[in-house]
C-alpha positions in Angstrom: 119.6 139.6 71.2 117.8 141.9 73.2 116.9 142.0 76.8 113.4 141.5 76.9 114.4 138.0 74.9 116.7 137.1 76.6 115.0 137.2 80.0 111.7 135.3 77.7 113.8 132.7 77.3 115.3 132.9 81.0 111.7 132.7 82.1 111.1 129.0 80.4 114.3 127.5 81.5 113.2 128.6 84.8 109.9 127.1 84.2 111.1 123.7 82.9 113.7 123.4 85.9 110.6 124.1 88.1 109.0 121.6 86.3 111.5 119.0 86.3 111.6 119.6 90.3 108.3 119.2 90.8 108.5 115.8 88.4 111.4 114.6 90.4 110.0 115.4 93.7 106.8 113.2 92.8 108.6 110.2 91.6 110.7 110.0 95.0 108.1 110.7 97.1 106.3 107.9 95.3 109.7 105.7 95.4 110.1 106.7 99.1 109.5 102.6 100.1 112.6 101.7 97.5 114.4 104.3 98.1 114.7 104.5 102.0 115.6 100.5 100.6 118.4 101.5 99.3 119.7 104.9 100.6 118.1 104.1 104.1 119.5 107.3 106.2 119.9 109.9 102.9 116.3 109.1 101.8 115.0 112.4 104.3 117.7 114.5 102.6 117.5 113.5 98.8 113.4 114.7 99.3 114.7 117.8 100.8 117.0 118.4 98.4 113.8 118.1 96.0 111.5 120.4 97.9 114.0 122.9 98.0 114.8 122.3 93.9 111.1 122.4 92.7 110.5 125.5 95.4 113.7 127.8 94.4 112.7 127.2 91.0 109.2 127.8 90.9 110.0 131.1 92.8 113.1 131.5 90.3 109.9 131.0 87.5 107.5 133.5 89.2 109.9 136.5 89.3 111.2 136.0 85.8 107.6 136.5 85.2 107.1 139.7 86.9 110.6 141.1 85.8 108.6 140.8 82.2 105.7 142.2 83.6 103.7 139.3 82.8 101.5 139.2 85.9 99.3 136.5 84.5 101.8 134.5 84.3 103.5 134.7 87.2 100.2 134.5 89.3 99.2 131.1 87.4 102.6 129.7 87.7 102.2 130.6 91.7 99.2 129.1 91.6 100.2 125.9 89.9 103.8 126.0 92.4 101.0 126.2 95.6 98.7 123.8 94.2 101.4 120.9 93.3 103.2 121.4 96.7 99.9 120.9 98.1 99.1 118.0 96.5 102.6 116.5 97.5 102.4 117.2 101.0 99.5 115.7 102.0 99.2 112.6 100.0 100.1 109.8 102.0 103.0 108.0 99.2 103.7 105.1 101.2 100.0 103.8 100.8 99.7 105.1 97.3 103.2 103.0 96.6 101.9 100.1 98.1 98.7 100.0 96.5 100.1 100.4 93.0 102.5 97.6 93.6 99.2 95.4 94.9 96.9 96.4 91.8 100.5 95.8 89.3 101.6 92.6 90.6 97.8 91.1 91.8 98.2 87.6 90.2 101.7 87.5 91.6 100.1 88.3 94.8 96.9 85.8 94.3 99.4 82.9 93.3 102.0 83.7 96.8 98.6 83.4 98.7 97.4 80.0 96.9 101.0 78.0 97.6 100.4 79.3 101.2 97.0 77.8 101.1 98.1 74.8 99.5 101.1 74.4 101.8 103.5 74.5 99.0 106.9 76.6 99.0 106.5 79.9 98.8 108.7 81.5 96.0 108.6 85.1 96.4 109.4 87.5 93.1 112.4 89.8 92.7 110.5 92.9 92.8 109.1 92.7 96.6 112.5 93.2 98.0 111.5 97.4 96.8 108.5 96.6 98.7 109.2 94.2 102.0 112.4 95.1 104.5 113.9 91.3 103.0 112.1 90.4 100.4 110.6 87.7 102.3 107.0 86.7 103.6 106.4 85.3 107.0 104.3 82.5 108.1 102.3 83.0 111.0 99.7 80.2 111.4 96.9 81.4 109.3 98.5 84.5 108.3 101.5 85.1 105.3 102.5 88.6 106.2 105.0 90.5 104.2 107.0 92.8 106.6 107.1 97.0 104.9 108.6 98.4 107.5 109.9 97.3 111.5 112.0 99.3 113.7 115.3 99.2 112.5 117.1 99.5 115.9 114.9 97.4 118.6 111.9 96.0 116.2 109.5 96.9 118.5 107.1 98.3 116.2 106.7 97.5 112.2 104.0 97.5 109.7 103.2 95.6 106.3 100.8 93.3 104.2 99.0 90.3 105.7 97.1 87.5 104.1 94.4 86.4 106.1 92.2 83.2 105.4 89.3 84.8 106.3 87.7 88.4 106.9 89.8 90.0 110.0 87.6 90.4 113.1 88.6 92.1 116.5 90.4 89.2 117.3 93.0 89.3 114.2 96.1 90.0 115.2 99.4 89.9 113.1 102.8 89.7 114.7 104.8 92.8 112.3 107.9 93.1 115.3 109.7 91.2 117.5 108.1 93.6 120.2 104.7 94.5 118.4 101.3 93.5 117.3 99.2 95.0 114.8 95.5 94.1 113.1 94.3 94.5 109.8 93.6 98.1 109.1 92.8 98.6 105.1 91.7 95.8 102.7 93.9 95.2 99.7 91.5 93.0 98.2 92.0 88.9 97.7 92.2 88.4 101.2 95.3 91.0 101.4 95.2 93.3 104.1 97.6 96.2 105.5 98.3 95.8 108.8 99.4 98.3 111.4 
């Protein structure tokens, strides 16, 4: 096998690795509310550890490219690299993973917010323990709120998902810590709102 092969076919291991960096990197950033669920304190380092996969490899992938003198190439596969990293960075996950979960699970949601109205017990699915710090929603009056995340040391400040009986108004307030208050900040839709 000659050189120039064997570095081709050095160049698309290095692009699938990239590749599969890049994938991986996307899925726990999007998983970021389950996973800091689960792994709590090693969440920080498992997306490091994903950055630095998808970014040695992309580079990794760019100069097998030049070492083959495929400039093209390398320049679209920097390119690409740049463009996902960008895309990565700045979306805000924790609002995309939240909203997903809403839009997925929306009857489950409409039929929680019903036995609230109705006074009935609330029976609250398996899969909102990914998505609420106990799996549980809280009664406040005329608000079921559904705790995402509280201070894990002093809860003095914490946000999450509140149903509100009516639209919020300057005067909404939802109690999402021990020591903190929050209002209504982005409708969910069905009278669900995130609350900060």
């Amino acid at each position: 096998m000659s050189s120039a092969m064997k570095t081709a076919r050095w160049s698309r291991s290095t692009l699938f690795m990239a590749s599969l960096g890049w994938l991986l990197l996307t899925a726990a950033s999007y998983l970021w509310i389950p996973l800091f669920r689960m792994i709590w304190r090693l969440n920080g380092l498992v997306l490091a550890v994903f950055w630095l996969w998808a970014v040695l490899w992309s580079c990794t992938a760019v100069m097998a490219y030049l070492s083959l003198k495929a400039y093209t190439r390398a320049f679209a596969a920097l390119v690409i690299a740049a463009v996902i990293g960008a895309i990565i960075w700045t979306t805000d996950w924790k609002a995309v993973y939240v909203d997903s979960q809403f839009w997925l699970h929306r009857d489950e949601f409409a039929a929680l917010a019903a036995a609230y109205d109705n006074r009935e017990s609330l029976v609250v699915p398996w899969w909102m323990e990914y998505l609420s710090i106990d799996g549980q929603v809280r009664r406040q009056g005329d608000v079921l709120y559904l705790p995402v995340f509280e201070d894990a040391w002093r809860a003095e400040t914490g946000v999450g998902i509140a149903h509100l009986s009516g639209p919020p108004d300057s005067q909404t307030i939802v109690q999402t810590a021990a020591g903190d208050i929050g209002s209504p900040v982005r409708d969910l839709g069905g009278g669900w709102w995130w609350v900060e």
